[in-house]
N, C-alpha and C positions, 0 to 999 in steps of 0.2 A: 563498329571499330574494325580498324585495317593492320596487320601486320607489316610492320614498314621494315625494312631493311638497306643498312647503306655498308658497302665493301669499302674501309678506308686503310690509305698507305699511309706511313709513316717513315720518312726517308731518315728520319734520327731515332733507333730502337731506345733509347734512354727515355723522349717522352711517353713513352706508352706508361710508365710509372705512373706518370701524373694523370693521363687521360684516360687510362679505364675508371680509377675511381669517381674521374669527375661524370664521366659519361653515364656512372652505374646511379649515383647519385642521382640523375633525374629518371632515371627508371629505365635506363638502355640495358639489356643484356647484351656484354659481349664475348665474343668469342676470339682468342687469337688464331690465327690460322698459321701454325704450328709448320706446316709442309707445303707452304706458298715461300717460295724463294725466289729471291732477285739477283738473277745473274749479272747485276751490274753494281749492286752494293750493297750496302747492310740492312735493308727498307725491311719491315717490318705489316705486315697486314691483319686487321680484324674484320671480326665483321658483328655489326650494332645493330639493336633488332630492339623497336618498341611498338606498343601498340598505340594507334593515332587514326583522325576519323579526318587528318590533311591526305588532299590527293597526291599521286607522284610527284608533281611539280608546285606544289605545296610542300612537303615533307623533305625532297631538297632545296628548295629557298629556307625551313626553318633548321634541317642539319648542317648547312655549311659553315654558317658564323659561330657555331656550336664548337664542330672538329677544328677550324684552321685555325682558331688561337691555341689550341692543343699540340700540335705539330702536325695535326693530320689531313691529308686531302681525300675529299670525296670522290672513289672513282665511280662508283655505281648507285644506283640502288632501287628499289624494285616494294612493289607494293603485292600482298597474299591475303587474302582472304579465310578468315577461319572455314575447314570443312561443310561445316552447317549451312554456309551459305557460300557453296561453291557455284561458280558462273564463269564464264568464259577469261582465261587469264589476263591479268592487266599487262599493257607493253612494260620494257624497260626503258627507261632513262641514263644513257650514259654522259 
């Protein structure tokens, strides 16, 4: 198993209501990212983190249809390795 992570914006802070718990509900932990501001409007960022044995481009083909009916776009996301089995780091996918 692989630590998946995806950084998503939300350009309407009101859906975040609906989509953290729909997010938390299949087992994403997320995080709001509290001191990520957007100098051009009200956008909103998390960051969602589940455990998954999809590669990078596995894991976003299977998050995007997930966040964008939520209100949310995928800007990154990144795949870690639990310590125990550390090995040379996986690229990002933006």
């Amino acid at each position: 198993m692989i630590h998946a992570t995806c950084e998503v914006i939300f350009l309407r802070p009101a859906d975040l209501r609906s989509a953290i718990p729909e997010l938390m509900e299949l087992d994403f932990d997320v995080e709001v990212l509290e001191d990520w501001i957007d100098d051009e409007g009200p956008a909103r960022w998390i960051l969602a983190s589940i455990y998954t044995e999809l590669d990078l481009f596995g894991f976003l083909d299977w998050v995007k249809p997930i966040v964008e009916p939520l209100g949310g776009d995928v800007m990154e996301v990144g795949l870690h390795r639990p310590p125990n089995e550390w090995r040379e780091p996986l690229p990002l996918c933006h």
